[in-house]
VEXLOMI-257282 format. One record per residue: x, y, z of N, C-alpha, C in turn; residue in three letters. Coordinates in steps of 0.02 Angstrom, whole numbers, plus 50000, padded with zeros to 5 digits. Each point is the difference from the previous one (the first is absolute). Layout:
BEGIN
XYZXYZXYZala/...
% end
This chain:
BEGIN
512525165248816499405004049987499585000550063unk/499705006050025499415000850032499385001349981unk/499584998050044499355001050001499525004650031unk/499955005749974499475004850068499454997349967unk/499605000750088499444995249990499595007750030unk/499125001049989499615002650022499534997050031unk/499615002450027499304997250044499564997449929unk/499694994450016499654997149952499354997649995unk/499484996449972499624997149990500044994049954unk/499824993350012500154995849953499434998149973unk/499875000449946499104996349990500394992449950unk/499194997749968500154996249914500254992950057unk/500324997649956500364994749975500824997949976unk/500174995050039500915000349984499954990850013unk/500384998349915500384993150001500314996750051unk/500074998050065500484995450039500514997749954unk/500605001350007500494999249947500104990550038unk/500564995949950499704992850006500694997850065unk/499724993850047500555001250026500774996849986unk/500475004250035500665000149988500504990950021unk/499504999050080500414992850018499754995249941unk/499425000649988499804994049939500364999249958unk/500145006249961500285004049944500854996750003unk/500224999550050500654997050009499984992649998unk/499544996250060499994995649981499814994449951unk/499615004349966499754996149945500405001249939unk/500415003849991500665002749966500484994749996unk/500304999650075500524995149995499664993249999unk/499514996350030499724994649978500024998249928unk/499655004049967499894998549923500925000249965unk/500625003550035500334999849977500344992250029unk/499764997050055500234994250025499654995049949unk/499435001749974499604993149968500194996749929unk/500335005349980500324998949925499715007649972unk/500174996349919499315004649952499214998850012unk/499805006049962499054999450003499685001650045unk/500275004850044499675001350069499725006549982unk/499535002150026499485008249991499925002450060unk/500365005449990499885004950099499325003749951unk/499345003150043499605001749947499935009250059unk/500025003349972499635005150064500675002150036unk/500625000949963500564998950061500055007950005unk/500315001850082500235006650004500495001349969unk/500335004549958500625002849942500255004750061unk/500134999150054500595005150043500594998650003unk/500375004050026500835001750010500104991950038unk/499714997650053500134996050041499804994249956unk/499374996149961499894995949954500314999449939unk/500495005949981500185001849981500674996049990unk/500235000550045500604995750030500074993350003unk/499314997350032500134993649960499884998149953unk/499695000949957500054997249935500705000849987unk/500375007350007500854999749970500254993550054unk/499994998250041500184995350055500054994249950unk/499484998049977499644994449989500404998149907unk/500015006349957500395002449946500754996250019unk/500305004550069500694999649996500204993950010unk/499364993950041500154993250008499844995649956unk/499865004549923499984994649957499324998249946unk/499515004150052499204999049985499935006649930unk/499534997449961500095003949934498955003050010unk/500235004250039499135004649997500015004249940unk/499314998849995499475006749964499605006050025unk/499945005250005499785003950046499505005049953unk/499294998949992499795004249954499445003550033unk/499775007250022499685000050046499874998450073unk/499554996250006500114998550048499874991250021unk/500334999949954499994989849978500684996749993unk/500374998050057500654996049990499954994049974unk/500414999849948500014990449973500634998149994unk/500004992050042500814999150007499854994949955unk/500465000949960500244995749930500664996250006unk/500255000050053500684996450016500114999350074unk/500064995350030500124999750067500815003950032unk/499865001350068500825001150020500434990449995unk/500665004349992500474994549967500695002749985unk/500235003750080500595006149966500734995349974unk/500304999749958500434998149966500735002350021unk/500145006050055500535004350017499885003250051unk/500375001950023500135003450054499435006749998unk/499695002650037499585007250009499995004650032unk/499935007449989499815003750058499305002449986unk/499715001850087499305001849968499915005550059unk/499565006849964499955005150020499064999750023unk/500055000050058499295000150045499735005150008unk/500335007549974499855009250020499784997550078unk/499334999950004499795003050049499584991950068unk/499954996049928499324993350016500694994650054unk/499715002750061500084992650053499654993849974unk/499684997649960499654995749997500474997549967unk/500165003049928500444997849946500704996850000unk/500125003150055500695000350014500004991550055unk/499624999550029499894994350032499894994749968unk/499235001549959499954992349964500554999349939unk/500145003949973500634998649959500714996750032unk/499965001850075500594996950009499774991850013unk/499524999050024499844994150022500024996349915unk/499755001249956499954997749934500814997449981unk/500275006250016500694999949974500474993050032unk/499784997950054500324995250027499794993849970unk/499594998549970500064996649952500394996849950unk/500385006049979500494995949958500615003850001unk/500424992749974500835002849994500185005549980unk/499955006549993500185004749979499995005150059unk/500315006349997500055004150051499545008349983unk/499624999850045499325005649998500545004550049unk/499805008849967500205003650053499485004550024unk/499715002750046499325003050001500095004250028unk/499955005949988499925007850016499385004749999unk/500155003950027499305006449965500165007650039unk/499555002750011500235007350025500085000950052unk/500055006250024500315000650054499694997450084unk/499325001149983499734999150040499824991349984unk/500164997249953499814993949987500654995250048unk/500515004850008500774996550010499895000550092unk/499555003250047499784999850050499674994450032unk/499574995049958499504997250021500354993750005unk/499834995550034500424995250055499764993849936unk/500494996749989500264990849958500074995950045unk/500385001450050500354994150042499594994450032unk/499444999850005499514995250027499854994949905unk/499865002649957500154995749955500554999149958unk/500395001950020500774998249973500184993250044unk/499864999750057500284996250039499474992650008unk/499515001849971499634994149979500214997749944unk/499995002849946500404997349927500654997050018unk/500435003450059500674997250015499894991950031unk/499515000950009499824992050025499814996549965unk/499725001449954499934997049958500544995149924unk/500565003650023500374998649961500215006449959unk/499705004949991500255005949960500765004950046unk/500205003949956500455003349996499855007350013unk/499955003450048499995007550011500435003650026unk/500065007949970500335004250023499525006350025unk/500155004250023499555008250014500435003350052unk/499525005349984500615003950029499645002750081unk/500154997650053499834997650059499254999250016unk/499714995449967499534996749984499295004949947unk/500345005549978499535002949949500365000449924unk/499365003149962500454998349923500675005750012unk/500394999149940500014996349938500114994350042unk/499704994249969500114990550030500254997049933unk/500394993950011499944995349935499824993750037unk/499764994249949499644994450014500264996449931unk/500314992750019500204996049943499964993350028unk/499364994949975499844993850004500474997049977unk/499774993249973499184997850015499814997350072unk/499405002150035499914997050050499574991549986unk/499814997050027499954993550000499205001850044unk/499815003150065499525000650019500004995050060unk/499494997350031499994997850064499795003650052unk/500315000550088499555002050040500195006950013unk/499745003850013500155006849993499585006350073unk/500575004850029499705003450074499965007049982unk/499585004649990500145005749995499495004450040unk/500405005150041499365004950040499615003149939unk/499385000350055499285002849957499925007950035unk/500485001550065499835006649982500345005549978unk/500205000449956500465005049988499445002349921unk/499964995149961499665000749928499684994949991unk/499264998749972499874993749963500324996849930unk/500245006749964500104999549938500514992850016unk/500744999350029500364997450019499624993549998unk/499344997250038499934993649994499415000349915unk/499725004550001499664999549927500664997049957unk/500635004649988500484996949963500174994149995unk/500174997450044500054992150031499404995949961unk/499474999650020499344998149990499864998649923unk/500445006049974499745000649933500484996349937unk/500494998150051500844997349939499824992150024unk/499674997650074499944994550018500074993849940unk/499465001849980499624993849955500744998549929unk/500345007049994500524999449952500664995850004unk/499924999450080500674997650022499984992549996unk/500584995150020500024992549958499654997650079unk/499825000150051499864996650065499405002650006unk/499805006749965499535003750063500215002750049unk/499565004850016500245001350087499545001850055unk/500264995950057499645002250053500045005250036unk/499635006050012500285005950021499415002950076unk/500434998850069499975004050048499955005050009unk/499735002550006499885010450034499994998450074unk/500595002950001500215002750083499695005250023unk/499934999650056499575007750031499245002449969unk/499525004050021499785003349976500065001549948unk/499544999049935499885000749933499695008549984unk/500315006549980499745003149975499575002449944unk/499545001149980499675002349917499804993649987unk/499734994550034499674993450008499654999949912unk/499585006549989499694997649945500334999749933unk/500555001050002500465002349931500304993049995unk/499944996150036500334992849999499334998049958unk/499374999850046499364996849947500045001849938unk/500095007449985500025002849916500634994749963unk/500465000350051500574995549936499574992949995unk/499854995850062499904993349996499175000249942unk/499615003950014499275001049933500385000649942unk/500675004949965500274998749953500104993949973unk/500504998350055500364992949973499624996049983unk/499184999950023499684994149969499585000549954unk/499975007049986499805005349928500434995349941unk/500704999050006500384996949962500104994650009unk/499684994150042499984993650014500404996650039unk/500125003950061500474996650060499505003350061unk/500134993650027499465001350082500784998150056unk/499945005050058500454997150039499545000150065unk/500464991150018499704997950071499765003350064unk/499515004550054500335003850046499794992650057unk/500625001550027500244993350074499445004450055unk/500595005450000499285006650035500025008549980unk/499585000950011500005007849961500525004450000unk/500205002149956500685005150039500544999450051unk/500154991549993500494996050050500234996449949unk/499784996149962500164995049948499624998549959unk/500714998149934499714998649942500364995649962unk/499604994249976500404996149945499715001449927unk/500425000649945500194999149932500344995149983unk/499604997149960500394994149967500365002949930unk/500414994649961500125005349940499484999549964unk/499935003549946499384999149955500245005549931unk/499714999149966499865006149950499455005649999unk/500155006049980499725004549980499564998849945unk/499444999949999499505001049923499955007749989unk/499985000149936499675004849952499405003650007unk/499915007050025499224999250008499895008049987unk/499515001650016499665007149981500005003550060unk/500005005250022499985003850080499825005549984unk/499364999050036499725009549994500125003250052unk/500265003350008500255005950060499575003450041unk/499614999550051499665004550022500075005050029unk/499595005650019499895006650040500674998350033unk/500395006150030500385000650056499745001550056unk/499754997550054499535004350081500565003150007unk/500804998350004500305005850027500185006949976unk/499754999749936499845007649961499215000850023unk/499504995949981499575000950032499645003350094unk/500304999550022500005000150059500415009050013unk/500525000649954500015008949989499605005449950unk/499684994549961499405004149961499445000650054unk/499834995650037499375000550043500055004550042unk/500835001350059499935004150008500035005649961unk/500195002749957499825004649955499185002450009unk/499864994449999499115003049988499814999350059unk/500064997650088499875002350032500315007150036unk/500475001749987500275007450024499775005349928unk/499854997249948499715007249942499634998349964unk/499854992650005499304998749953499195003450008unk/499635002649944499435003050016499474995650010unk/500384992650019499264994049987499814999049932unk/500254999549960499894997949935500464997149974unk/500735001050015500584997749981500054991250009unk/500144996849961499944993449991500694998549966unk/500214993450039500604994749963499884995449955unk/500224999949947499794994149970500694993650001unk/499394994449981500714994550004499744992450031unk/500354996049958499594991450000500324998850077unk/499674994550060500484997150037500084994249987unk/499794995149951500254993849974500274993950038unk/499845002050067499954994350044500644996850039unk/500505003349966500864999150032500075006450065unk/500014994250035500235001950070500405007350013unk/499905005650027500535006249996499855003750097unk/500424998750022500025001150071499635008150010unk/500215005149968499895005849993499355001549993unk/499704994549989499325000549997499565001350059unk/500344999450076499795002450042499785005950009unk/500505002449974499695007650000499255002450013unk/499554995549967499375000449967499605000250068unk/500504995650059499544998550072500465007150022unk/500495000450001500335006750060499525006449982unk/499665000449910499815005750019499115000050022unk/499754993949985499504999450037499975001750087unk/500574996650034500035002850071500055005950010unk/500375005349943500135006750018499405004049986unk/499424995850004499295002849973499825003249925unk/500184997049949500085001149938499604994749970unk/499565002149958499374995749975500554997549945unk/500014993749977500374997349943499634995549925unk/499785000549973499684998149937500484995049945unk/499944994749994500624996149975499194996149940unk/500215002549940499604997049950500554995149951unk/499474996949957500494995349949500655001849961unk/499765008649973500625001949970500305007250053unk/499805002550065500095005650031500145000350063unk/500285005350046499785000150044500095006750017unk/499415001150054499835008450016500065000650049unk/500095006250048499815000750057499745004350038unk/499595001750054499695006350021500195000350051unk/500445005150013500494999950072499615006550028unk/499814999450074499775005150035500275005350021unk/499875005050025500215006350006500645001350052unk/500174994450034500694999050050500044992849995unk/500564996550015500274992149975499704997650073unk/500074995050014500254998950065500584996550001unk/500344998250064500714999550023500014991449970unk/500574995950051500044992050039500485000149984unk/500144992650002500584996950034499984993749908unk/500915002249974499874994249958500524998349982unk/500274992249995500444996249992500094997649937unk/500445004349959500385000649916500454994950005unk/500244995750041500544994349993499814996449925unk/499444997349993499974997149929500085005749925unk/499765006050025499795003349941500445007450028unk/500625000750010500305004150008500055007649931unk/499724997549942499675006549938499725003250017unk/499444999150042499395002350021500155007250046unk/500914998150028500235005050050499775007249977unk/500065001149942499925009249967499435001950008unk/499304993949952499535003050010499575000450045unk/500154995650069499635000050062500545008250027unk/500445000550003500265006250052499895004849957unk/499855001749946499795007949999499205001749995unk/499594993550016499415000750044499945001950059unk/500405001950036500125003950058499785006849971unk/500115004049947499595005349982499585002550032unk/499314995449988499474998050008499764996650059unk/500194998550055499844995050032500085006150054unk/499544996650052499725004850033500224995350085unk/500284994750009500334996250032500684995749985unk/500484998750033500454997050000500184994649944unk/500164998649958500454995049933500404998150057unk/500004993550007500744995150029500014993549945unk/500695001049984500254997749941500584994550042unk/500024991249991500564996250026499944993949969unk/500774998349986500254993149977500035002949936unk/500445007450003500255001049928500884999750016unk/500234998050060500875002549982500104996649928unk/500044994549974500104999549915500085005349973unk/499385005449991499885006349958500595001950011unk/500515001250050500575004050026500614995749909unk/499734994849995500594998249931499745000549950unk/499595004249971499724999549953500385005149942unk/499605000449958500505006049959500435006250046unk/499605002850056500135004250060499784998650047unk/500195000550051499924998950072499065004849996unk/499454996949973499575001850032499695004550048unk/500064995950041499975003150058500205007350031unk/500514998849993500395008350018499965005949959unk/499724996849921499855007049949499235001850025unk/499514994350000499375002750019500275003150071unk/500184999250022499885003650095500405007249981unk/500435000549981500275004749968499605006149952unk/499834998149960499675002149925499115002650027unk/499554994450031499275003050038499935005150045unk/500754997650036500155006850070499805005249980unk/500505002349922499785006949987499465000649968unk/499404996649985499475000049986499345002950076unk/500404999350049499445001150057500274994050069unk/500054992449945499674994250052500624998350042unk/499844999950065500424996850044500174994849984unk/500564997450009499984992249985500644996750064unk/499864994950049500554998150021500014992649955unk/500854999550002500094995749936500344993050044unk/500094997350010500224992750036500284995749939unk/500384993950029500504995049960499474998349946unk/499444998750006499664995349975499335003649958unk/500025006050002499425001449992499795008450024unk/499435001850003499945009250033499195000550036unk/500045004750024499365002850004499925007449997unk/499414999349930499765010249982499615000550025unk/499995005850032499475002950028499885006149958unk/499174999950022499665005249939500355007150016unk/500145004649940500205005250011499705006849995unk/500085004150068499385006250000499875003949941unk/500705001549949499655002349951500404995649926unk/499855000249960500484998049944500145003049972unk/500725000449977500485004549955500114998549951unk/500345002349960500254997049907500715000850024unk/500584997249985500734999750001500344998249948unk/500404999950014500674997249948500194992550016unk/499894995849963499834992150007500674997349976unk/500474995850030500414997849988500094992949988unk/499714995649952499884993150007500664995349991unk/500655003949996500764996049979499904996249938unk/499575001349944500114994649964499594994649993unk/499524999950040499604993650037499465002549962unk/499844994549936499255000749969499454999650028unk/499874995850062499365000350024499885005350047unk/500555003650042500035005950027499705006349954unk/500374998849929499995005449970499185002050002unk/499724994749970499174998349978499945002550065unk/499834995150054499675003050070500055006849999unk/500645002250001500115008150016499565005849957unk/500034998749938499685000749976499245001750015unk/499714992650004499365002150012499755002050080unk/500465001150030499945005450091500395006449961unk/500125000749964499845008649962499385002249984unk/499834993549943499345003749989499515000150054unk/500114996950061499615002850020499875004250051unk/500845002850010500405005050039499845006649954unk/500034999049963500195006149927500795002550020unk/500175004049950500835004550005500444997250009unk/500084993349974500494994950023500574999049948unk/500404999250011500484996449951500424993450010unk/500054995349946500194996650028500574996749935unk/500714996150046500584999749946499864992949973unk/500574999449948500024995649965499434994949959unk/499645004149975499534997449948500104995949954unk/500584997149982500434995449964499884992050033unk/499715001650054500224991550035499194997150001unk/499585003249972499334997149981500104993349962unk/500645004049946499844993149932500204994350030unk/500244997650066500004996450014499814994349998unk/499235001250048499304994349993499295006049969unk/500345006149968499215002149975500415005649962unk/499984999749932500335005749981499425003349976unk/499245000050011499615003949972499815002650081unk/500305000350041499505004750064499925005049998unk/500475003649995499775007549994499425003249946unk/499974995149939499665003049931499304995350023unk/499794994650048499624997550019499585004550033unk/500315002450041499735004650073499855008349956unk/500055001149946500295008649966499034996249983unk/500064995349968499484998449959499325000550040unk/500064996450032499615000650065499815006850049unk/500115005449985500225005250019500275003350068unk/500594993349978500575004950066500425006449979unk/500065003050032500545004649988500635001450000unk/500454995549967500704997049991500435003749955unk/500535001849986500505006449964500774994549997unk/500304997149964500784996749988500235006149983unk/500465002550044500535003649970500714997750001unk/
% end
């Protein structure tokens, strides 16, 4: 399905839908703790979506009513499994790490673009561990068949965090514990804090030796507990821009931040530097962005999400966007990188694009185009909203929203963008 988009205005008010990493991890936690666990506030997408079936296929007996998961049976798989990830890197990871757990054989797959994204840095940690892996030259389809035992454990930090979140998160399950090294440079630094604030959401604290170098887990158990899900900043952070490229100054986000750590939350300072007044109340946040952005210089290595809605602020910006310490973004659902440099071009903005990162320069006039996001939900959204405020735009695959937001388009219609699914 496509989307023609028109020139817009956004006024009112729009929900921050809740976020998606919580939403996972507090998913499979509660499915690690036994029965009686409450995800409260959870996101219901294609990608959250997945794990819970993850979490199902290993055994765990959920409830899903609204938007309230209750695990009434812990994972405890009894047989052999396969498990279908569609689209969620996350899923597909911490499930495998789970899966090494026990004697039985997990096979983990997902789509096409899911069968792209690189295993071999935690396959080969689980292999040390004592587990059993296959893949098919180090991406899915993979299989994984314990039990591992646990102990000391090396895995690079830059390729994905998820990889040591996974680790991190089966630790406490395993019969030794484990001690786990990050080699190199640690990417998406804060997505490790979101798993480790989980884990002690459910009553496990792990040791740090030193930040993002080492970590001990002892074994322990999982408790039972309640988890309220908060705001997503990295949906957040493409609603804002929303309302700085078409908001009339009235347009407001709503949404709790509840005090759990979310890297994406930077955002809140990048767009203050780009001279954008920012208003962050108990349940909101607004913003009054001036009549041209300004440019700088900013380093996404921790918060590589942020990539969409900082580069199609180039719109607007009336000086240079330099964007670095995203090569990661290059493995993400799509190579990043090369669709924005690609996809803005024909919007106006220059962009030279480098290993790691780009720089847009403001463009003399702005155009509306034909937006090609491959599939890539947060592309799609971004693209999206550099229509509206291109006008005459179209843009493909409107299907890959339900991802992490299956209400964006009817969010933004509401709000009064000018959005068309055909």
């Amino acid at each position: 399905m496509n989307c023609s988009v028109s020139r817009s205005t956004l006024s009112g008010g729009i929900s921050c839908p809740p976020n998606k990493s919580y939403t996972h991890r507090a998913v499979f936690l509660a499915s690690m703790a036994g029965g009686g666990s409450v995800v409260e506030g959870a996101l219901l997408s294609g990608d959250t979506l997945s794990t819970i079936e993850a979490c199902r296929r290993l055994g765990a007996d959920i409830d899903v009513r609204g938007d309230r998961v209750t695990v009434r049976r812990g994972v405890a798989p009894s047989c052999d499994v396969t498990i279908d990830a569609a689209n969620s890197g996350t899923t597909i990871r911490m499930a495998a790490a789970l899966a090494s757990l026990y004697g039985h054989t997990a096979t983990l797959t997902g789509d096409a673009s899911l069968q792209e994204r690189p295993m071999q840095p935690l396959l080969d940690a689980l292999g040390a561990l004592g587990a059993r892996c296959t893949s098919r030259g180090g991406r899915p389809p993979v299989t994984v068949s314990g039990p591992i035992s646990g102990g000391a454990v090396s895995i690079r930090g830059n390729v994905s965090s998820q990889f040591v979140s996974a680790l991190a998160m089966t630790a406490p399950m395993a019969p030794r514990g484990m001690d786990i090294t990050i080699e190199g440079q640690m990417v998406s630094r804060p997505y490790l804090d979101m798993t480790l604030a989980a884990m002690r959401r459910f009553g496990v604290s792990a040791r740090t030796v030193i930040p993002y170098r080492s970590y001990e887990i002892r074994p322990a158990r999982y408790e039972s507990a309640r988890f309220a899900v908060p705001m997503d900043f990295s949906s957040l952070a493409l609603l804002l821009s929303a309302a700085v490229l078409c908001g009339d100054g009235s347009f407001r986000v709503r949404g709790g931040m509840d005090g759990l750590p979310q890297g994406d939350e930077a955002f809140l300072d990048i767009l203050e530097m780009m001279r954008v007044a920012v208003s962050v109340g108990e349940d909101a946040v607004s913003v009054a962005p001036p009549e041209r952005l300004g440019g700088g210089t900013f380093d996404l290595g921790n918060s590589p999400d942020l990539l969409p809605p900082l580069a199609i602020l180039a719109l607007k910006s009336e000086q240079p966007i330099v964007i670095t310490g995203v090569g990661h973004a290059r493995l993400k659902e799509t190579d990043r990188i090369s669709i924005i440099s690609s996809e803005l071009s024909k919007m106006g903005v220059r962009i030279d694009e480098r290993p790691d990162g780009m720089t847009l320069h403001p463009p003399r006039r702005v155009r509306g185009a034909a937006l090609d996001p491959r599939h890539d939900h947060r592309l799609f959204m971004a693209f999206c909203i550099a229509g509206m405020y291109a006008g005459e735009s179209t843009v493909y695959g409107a299907e890959s929203a339900a991802v992490s937001y299956p209400e964006f388009v009817r969010d933004m219609v509401a709000a009064g963008g000018v959005l068309d699914i055909a």
